[in-house]
N, C-alpha and C positions, 0 to 999 in steps of 0.2 A: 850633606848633599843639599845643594840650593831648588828649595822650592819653583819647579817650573810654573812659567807664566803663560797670557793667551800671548802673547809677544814671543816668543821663543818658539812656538807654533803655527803662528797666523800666516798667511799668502803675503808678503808686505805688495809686492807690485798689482798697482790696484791700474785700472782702464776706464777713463770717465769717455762717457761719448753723453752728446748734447740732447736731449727728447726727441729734436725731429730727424733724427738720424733713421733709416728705413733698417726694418726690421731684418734684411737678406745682409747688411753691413756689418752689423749686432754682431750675425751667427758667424758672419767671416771673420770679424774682430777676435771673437771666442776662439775661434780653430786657430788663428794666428799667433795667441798668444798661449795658445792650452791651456784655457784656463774657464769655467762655468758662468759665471757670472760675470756683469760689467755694470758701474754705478753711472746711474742717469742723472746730467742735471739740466738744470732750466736755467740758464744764466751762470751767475758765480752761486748759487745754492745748490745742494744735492736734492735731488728731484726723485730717487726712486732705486729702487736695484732690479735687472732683468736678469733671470738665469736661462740656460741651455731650456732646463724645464717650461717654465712662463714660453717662452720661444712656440714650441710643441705644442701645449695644451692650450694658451691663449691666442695662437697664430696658425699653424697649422691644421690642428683640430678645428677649428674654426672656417676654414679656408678663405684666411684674408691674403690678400696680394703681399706680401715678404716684403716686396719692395716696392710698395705704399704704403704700409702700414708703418707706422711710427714706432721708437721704442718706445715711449711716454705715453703712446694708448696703450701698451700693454706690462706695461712695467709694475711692480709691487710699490705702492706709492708707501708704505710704510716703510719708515728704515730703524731698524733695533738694534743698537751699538753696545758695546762693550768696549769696559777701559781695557784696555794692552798689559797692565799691570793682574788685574783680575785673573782666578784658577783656569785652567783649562774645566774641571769640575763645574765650577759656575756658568761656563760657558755652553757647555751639554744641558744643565740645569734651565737654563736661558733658554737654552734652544726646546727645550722639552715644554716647557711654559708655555713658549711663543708659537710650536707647532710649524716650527723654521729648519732649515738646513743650513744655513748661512747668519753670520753674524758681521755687522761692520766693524773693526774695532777703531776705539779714538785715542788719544793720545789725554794728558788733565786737564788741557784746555779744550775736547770737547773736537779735537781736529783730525780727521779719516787719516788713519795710518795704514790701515789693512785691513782683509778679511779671513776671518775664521767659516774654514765649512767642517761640513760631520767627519767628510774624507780625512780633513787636516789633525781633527779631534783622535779619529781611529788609525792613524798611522803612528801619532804620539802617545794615545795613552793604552794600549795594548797591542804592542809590534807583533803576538805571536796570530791576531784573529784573523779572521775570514775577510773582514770586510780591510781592514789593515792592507790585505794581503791584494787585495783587489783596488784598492786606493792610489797604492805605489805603482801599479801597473801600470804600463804603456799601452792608452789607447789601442783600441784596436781599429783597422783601419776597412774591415771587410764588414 
């Protein structure tokens, strides 16, 4: 049996939105595609990743205007990539390290193919658990 990779696991449809795109766009971008996360850039470079969470805790909690506020003022400007190639194993390891939920991954030249989150890790590498089980789930809508 062939050794699974972060590639055989990862989200590959990734959603770049620009920094000054307002933060109420972000969260509709999110709902539209189902998906937590979206990579920020500043031009042609990647500029950051915002999740659903960052959204809440840096926007909400906060109480800035949604739709003034920028993704790029609230965005994680650090981005921690992982090759496609690399374990799922390394990737939780990674993510434990880094005290992340989410991982970019790259391709050998170093180029955003996809992302890996905890959900992607716990549907893959223990189908019977709890969190597994809740990962696969269909939003709820109430």
């Amino acid at each position: 049996m062939a050794t699974r990779t972060v590639r055989d696991v990862m989200t590959r449809r990734v959603v770049y939105l620009p920094a000054e795109t307002p933060v109420d766009e972000a969260a509709q971008a999110m709902r539209a595609a189902d998906i937590g996360d979206v990579v920020i850039t500043d031009g042609p470079v990647l500029a950051g990743i915002l999740t659903d969470r960052d959204i809440v805790v840096r926007a909400v909690a906060e109480r800035l205007d949604p739709g003034r506020t920028t993704v790029g003022a609230i965005a994680s400007s650090e981005l921690i990539m992982i090759q496609q190639d690399a374990t799922p194993q390394e990737a939780v390891r990674l993510m434990r390290q880094r005290a992340v939920r989410r991982l970019l991954v790259c391709d050998a030249d170093r180029q955003l193919v996809g992302v890996i989150s905890l959900g992607d890790l716990a549907m893959h590498l223990d189908l019977s658990s709890v969190l597994s089980d809740i990962s696969e789930a269909t939003p709820s809508s109430s």
